[in-house]
LUMDOZA-516134 format. One record per residue: x, z, y of N, C-alpha, C in turn. Coordinates in steps of 0.02 Angstrom, whole numbers, padded with zeros to 5 digits, always signed. Example, Ala and Ser with C-alpha at 12.3 -4.5 7.8 and 13.67 -1.06 7.14 Angstrom:
+00660+00390-00284+00615+00390-00225+00660+00390-00165 +00642+00354-00112+00684+00357-00053+00645+00394+00002 
***
This chain:
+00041+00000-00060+00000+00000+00000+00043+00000+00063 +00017-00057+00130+00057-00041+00185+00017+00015+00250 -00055+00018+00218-00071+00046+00279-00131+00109+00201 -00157+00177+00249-00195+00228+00230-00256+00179+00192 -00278+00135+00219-00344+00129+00193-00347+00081+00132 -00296+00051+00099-00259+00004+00061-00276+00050-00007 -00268+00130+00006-00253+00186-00041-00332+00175-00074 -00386+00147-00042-00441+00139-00076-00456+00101-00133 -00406+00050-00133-00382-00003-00215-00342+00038-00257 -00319+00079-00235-00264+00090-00289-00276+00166-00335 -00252+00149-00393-00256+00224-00451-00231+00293-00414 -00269+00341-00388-00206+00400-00366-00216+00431-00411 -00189+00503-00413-00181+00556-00468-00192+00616-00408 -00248+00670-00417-00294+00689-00379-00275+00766-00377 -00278+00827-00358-00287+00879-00381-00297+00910-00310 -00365+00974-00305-00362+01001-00272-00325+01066-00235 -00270+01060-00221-00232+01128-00213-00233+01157-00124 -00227+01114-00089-00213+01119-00013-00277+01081+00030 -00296+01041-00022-00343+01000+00036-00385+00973-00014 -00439+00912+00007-00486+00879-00045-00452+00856-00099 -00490+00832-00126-00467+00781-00172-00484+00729-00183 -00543+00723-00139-00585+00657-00128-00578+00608-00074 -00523+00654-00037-00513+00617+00028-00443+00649+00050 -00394+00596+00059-00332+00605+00101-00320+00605+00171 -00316+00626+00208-00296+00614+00300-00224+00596+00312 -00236+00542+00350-00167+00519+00375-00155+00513+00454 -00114+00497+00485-00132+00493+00557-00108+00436+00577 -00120+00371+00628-00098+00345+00647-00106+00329+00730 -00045+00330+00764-00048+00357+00840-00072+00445+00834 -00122+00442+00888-00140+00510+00879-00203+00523+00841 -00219+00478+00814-00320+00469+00771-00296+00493+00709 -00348+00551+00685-00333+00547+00610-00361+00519+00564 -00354+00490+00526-00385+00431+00480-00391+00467+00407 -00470+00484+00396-00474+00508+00310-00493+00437+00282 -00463+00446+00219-00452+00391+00177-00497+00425+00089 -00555+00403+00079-00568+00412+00003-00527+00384-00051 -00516+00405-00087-00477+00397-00150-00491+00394-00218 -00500+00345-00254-00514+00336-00323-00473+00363-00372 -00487+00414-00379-00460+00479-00417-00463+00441-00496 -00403+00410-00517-00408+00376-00605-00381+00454-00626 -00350+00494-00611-00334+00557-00642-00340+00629-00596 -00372+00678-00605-00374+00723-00556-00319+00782-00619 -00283+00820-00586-00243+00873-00625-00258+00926-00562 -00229+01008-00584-00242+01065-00580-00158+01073-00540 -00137+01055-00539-00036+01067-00536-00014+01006-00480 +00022+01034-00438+00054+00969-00420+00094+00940-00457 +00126+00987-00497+00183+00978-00551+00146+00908-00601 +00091+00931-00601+00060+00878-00671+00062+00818-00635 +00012+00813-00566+00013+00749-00518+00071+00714-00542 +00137+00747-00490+00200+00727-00497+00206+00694-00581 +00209+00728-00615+00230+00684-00697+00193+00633-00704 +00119+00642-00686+00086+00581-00726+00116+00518-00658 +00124+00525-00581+00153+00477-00555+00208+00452-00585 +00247+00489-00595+00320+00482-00623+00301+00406-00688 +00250+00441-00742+00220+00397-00795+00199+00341-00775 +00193+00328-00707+00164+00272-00695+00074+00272-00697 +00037+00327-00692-00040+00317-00680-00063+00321-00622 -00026+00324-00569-00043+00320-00521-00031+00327-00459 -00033+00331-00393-00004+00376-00308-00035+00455-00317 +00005+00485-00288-00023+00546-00286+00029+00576-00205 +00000+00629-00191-00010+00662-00116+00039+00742-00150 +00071+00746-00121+00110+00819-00139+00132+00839-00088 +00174+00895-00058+00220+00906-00008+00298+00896-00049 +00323+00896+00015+00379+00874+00014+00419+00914-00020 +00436+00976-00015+00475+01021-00064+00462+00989-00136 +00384+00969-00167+00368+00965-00228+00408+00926-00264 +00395+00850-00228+00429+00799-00246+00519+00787-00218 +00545+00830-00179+00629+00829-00199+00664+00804-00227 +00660+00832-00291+00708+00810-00346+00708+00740-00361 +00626+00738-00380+00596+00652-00392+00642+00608-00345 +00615+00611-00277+00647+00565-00216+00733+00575-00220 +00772+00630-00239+00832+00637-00252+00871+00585-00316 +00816+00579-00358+00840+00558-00412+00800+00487-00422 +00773+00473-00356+00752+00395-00366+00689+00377-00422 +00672+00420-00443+00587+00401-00490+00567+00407-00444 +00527+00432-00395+00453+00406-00341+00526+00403-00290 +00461+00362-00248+00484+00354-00172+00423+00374-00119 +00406+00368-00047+00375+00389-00010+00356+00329+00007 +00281+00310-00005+00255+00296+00035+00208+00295+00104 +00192+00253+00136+00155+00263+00198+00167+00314+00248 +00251+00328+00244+00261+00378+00279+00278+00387+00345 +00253+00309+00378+00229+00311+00464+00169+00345+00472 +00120+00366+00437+00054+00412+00432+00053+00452+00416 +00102+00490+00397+00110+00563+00375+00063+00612+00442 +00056+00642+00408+00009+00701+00464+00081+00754+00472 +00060+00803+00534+00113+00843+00566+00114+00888+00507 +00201+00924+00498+00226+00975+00457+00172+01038+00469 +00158+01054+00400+00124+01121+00398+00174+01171+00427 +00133+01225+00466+00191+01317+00468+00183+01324+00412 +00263+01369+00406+00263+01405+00353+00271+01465+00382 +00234+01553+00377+00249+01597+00390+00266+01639+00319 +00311+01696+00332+00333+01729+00275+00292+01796+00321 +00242+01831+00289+00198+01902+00313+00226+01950+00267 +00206+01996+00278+00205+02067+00241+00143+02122+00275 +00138+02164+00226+00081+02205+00218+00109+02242+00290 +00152+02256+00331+00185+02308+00396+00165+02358+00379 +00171+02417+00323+00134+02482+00317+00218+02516+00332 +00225+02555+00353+00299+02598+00376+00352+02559+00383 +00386+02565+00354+00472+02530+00365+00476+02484+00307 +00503+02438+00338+00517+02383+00306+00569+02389+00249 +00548+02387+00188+00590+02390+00121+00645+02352+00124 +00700+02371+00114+00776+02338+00100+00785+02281+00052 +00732+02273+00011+00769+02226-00027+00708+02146+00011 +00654+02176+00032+00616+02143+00072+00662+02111+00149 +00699+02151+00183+00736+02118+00231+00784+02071+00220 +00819+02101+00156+00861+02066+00111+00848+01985+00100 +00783+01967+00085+00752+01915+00070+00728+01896+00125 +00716+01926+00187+00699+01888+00242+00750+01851+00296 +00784+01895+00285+00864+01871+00298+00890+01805+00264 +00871+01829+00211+00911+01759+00175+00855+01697+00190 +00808+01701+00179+00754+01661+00163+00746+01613+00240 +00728+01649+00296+00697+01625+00368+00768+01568+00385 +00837+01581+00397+00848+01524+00416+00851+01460+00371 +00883+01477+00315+00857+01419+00253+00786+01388+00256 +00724+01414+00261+00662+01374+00270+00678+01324+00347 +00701+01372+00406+00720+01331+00468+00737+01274+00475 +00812+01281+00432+00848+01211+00425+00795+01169+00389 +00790+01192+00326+00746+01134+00283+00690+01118+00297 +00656+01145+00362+00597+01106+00387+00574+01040+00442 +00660+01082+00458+00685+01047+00515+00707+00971+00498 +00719+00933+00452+00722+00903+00391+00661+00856+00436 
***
């Protein structure tokens, strides 16, 4: 497909985890464009999505952390990714009840600029 609405011919691989599953949003300029999708496989996992694309049944919609390795190692590639919609936040919360646990700072420390860089990506 070269453009969002193209995605209406083609097999995707479906699963509801973040958003529909019956419908993708893309943006182009500043309009957002939902696109229905002929779901030939709906799965529970992005993980599953990802394999059965990998297999060849179909496009499928993941975030970007998911598919990594894939795009690292050249089985999928990205498409339509002049329509990508804006990066989700990611916040890291905690319950704030007294003082902040040590092995909890430990991990926030390590964790916050690593997500930074890699979002920044």
């Amino acid at each position: 497909p070269t453009a969002p609405e193209d995605l209406e011919t083609h097999d995707c691989i479906t699963f509801e985890g973040l958003a529909s599953a019956a419908s993708w949003s893309f943006i182009r300029g500043k309009a957002e464009i939902p696109v229905r999708v002929r779901s030939r496989l709906q799965v529970n996992t992005a993980e599953a999505a990802i394999d059965a694309a990998i297999a060849g049944v179909g496009l499928t919609r993941v975030l970007s952390y998911q598919i990594e390795a894939a795009l690292r190692s050249g089985t999928l590639r990205i498409l339509l990714q002049e329509f990508e919609p804006k990066s989700w936040p990611v916040s890291l919360v905690h319950a704030g009840h007294g003082l902040l646990p040590v092995k909890l700072r430990a991990f926030l420390d390590f964790a916050a600029p690593r997500l930074k860089e890699r979002l920044a990506q």
